[in-house]
C-alpha positions in Angstrom: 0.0 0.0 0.0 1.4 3.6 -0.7 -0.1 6.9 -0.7 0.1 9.0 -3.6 0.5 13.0 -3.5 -1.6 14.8 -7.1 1.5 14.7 -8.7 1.9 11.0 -8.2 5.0 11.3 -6.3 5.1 9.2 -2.4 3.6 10.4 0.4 6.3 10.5 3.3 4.5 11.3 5.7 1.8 7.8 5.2 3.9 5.5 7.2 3.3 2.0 6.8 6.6 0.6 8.3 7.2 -2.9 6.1 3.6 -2.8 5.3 1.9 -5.9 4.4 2.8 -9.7 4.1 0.2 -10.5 1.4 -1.9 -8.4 -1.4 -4.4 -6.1 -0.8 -7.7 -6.0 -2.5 -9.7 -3.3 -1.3 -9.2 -0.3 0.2 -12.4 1.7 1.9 -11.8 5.2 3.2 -13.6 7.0 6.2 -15.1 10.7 6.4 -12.4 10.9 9.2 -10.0 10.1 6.7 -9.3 7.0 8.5 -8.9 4.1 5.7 -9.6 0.4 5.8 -7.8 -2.2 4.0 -8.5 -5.8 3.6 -6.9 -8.7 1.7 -5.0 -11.6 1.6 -2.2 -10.5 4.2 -1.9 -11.3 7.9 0.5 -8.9 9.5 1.0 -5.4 8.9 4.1 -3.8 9.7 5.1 -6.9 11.8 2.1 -7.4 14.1 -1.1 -10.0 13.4 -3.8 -8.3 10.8 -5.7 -11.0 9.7 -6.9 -9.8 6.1 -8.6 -6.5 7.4 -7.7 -3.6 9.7 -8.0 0.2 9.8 -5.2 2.4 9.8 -4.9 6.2 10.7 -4.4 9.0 8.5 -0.7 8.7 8.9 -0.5 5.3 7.9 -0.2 4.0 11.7 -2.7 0.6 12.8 -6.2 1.9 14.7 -5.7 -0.1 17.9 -9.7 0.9 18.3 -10.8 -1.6 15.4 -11.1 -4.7 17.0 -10.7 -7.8 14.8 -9.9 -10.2 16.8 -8.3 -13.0 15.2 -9.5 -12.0 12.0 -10.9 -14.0 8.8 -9.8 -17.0 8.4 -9.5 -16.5 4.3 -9.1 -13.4 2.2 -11.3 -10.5 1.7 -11.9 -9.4 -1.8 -14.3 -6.5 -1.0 -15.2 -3.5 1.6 -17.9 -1.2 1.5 -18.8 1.5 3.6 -22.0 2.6 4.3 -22.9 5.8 5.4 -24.4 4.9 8.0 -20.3 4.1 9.0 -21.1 0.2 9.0 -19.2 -1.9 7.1 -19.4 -4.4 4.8 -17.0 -7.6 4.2 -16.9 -10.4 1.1 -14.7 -12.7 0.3 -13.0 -16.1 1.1 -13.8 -16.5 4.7 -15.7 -18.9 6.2 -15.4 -18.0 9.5 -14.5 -14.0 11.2 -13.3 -14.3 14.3 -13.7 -17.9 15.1 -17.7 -17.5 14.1 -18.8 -19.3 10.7 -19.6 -16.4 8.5 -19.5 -17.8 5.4 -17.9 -15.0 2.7 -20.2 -12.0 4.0 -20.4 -9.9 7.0 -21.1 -6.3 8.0 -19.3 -4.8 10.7 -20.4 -2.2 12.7 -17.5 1.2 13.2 -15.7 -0.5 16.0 -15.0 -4.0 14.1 -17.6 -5.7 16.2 -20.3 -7.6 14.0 -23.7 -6.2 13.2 -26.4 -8.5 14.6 -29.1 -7.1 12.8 -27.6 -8.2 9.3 -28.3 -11.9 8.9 -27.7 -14.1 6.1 -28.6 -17.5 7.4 -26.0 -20.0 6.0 -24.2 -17.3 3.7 -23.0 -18.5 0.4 -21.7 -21.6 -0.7 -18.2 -19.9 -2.7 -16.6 -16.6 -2.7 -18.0 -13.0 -3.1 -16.0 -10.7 -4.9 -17.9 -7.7 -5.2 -20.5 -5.6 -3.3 -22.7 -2.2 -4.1 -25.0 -0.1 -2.6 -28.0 1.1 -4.2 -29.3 5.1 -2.9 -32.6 2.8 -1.4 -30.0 0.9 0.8 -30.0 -2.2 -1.1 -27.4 -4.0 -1.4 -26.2 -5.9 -4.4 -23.7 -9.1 -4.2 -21.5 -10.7 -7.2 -18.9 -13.7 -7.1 -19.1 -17.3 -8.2 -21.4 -18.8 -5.9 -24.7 -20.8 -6.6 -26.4 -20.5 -3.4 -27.7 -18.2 -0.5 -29.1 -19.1 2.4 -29.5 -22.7 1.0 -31.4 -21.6 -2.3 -29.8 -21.7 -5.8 -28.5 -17.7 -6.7 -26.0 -17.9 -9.4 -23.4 -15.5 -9.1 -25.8 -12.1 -8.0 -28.1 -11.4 -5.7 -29.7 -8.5 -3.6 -30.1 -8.2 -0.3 -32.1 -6.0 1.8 -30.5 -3.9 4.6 -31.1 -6.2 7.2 -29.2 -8.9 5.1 -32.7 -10.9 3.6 -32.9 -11.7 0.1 -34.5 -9.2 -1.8 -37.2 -11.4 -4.0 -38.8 -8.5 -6.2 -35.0 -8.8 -8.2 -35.6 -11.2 -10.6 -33.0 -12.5 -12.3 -33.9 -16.2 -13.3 -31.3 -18.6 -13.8 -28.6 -16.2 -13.5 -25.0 -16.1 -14.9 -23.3 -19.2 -16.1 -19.8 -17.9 -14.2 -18.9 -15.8 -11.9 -19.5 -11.9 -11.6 -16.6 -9.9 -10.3 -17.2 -6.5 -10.8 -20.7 -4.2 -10.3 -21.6 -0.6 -11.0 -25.0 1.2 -10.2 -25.2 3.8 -12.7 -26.9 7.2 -12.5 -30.3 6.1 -14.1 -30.4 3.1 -11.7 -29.6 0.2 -14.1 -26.5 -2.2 -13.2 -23.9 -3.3 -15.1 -22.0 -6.3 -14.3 -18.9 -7.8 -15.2 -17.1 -11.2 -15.0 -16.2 -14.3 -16.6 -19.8 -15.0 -17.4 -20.9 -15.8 -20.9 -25.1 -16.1 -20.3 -27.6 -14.6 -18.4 -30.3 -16.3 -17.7 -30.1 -18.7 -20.3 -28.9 -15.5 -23.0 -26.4 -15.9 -24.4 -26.2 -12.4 -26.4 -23.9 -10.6 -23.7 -20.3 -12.2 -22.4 -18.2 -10.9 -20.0 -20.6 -7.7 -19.6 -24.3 -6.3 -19.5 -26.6 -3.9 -18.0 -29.5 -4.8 -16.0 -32.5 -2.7 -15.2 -32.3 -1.7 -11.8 -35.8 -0.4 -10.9 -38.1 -2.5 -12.9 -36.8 -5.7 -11.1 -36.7 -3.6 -7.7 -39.8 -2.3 -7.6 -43.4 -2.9 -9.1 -43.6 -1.3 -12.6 -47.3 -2.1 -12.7 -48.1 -0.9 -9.1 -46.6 2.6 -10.1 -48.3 2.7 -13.6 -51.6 2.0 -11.5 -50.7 5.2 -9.0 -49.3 7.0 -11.5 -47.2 8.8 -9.4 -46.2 11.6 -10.7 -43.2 14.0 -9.3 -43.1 17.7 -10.8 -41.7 19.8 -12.1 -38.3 18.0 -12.9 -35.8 19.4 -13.0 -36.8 21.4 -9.6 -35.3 24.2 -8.5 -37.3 24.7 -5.1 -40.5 22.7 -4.6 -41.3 18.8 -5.3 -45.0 18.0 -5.9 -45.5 14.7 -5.0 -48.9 13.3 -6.7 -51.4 10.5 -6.0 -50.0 9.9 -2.2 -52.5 7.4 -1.0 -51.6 4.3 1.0 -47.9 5.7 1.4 -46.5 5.6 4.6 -42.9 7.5 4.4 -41.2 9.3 2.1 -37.2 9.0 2.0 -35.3 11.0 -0.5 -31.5 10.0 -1.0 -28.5 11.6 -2.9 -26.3 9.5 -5.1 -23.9 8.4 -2.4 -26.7 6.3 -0.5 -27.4 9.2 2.0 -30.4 9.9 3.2 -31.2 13.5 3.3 -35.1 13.9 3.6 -37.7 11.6 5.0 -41.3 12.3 6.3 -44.1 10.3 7.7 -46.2 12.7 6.5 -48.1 12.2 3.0 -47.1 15.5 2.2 -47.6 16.5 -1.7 -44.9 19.8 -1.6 -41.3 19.3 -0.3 -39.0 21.9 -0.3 -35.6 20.7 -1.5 -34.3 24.7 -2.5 -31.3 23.9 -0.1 -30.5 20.2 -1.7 -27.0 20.4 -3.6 -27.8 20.4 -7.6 -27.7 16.6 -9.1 -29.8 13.2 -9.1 -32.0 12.3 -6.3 -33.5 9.2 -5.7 -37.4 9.3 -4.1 -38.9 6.1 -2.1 -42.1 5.9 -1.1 -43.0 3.4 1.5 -46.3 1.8 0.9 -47.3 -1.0 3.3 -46.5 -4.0 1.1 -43.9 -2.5 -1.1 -41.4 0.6 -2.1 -41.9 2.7 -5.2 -39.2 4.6 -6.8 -38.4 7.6 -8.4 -36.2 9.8 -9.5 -35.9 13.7 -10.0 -32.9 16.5 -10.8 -32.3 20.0 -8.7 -31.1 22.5 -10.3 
């Protein structure tokens, strides 16, 4: 690991001693500019790291993430939440002596986060995680199960680590996914070392997925015909056709939530939201809708 100035000379003062024993394979880095690294490797700078750990903005170990004894395989991939929770894929099978088979989330001290559960895990590796703006959480690598079901290669998970069932994506890949993006619009586009999806064989190695249309209810929304207007927006959102909704969250493009109300309110201000892409979700009691608008 090495820390690079804007001219892409070193860094002196990110000390890292003799740095790792093994590769790195993803790097995650804190609002407090505190940065954590997982991989293959089990020391850093001569002490036990078991294939995670957070160091300080100097480059030093944080004594105050507690590992333990680590993962007993490598981690392939860390993302961070904003919520400052963590989550961990990879190798593993177990995280600090505890069968965790290849994911986890970890809360900001290194401690695990109970209310993420994921019953028996998955069968092989994961190699790549991404958030969605509605919290969702969307898994690739070259398993074949979750929780005991056949998933081949992708799944999403709700926040609390469920299977999401509204993301259809039938048979699945034929190999393994190691790479996902959420784009601006919402679709995804995978890569890997696949060369069908679900039983297609017109894409290899990458495609885009609709990301909305398999997360929410197309039909339901057609039916409400939920409108939001004007868009672009420069101060007010009107919000039409509100019945039956029970919140309403808006998130910017990083995952963070910066409006919600329990009230089925059809005017929100949003004059002080930053310019750029907004996702809306609107909480019904059986399902989430949504929709997207741009400030201006």
């Amino acid at each position: 690991i090495i820390r690079l100035n804007p001219d892409g000379t070193k860094d002196a003062s990110f000390y890292i001693g003799s740095g790792f024993n093994s590769p790195v394979e993803s790097i995650a880095l804190q609002p407090d500019g505190k940065i954590i690294v997982a991989g293959s490797f089990t020391a850093y700078n001569g002490t036990t790291a078991n294939r995670i750990l957070r160091l300080n903005a100097n480059g030093t170990k944080d004594a105050s993430f507690d590992i333990g004894i680590g993962f007993d395989n490598s981690v392939f991939t860390i993302v961070l939440q904003p919520d400052g929770k963590i989550i961990v894929g990879g190798e593993f099978i177990t995280y600090k002596g505890i069968i965790e088979r290849s994911l986890i989330r970890l809360n900001l001290d290194g401690t695990k986060d109970s209310s993420f559960t994921i019953g028996t895990g998955f069968n092989y590796n994961v190699y790549t995680a991404t958030l969605q703006s509605n919290g969702k959480i969307i898994i690739g690598g070259n398993f074949t199960t979750f929780n005991g079901n056949a998933q081949n290669s992708i799944v999403c998970l709700n926040p609390n680590g469920t299977k999401d069932s509204t993301f259809g994506i039938g048979s699945g890949f034929n190999e393994y996914v190691n790479s996902i993006a959420v784009q601006t619009d919402g679709k995804i586009t995978v890569g890997g070392g696949f060369t069908s999806y679900n039983n297609n064989n017109s894409s290899a190695y990458l495609i885009t997925l609709h990301g909305d249309a398999p997360l929410s209810n197309e039909d339901f929304v057609e039916k409400k015909d939920i409108l939001l207007w004007p868009n672009p927006v420069q101060n007010y959102l009107n919000i039409s056709n509100l019945d039956n909704i029970i919140t309403v969250k808006i998130y910017d493009l990083q995952g963070k939530l910066v409006y919600e109300s329990s009230n089925t309110t059809t005017i929100i201000d949003v004059s002080s939201f930053a310019s750029g892409l907004y996702i809306v979700q609107l909480q019904t009691e059986t399902q989430a809708i949504t929709k997207k608008f741009i400030k201006v």
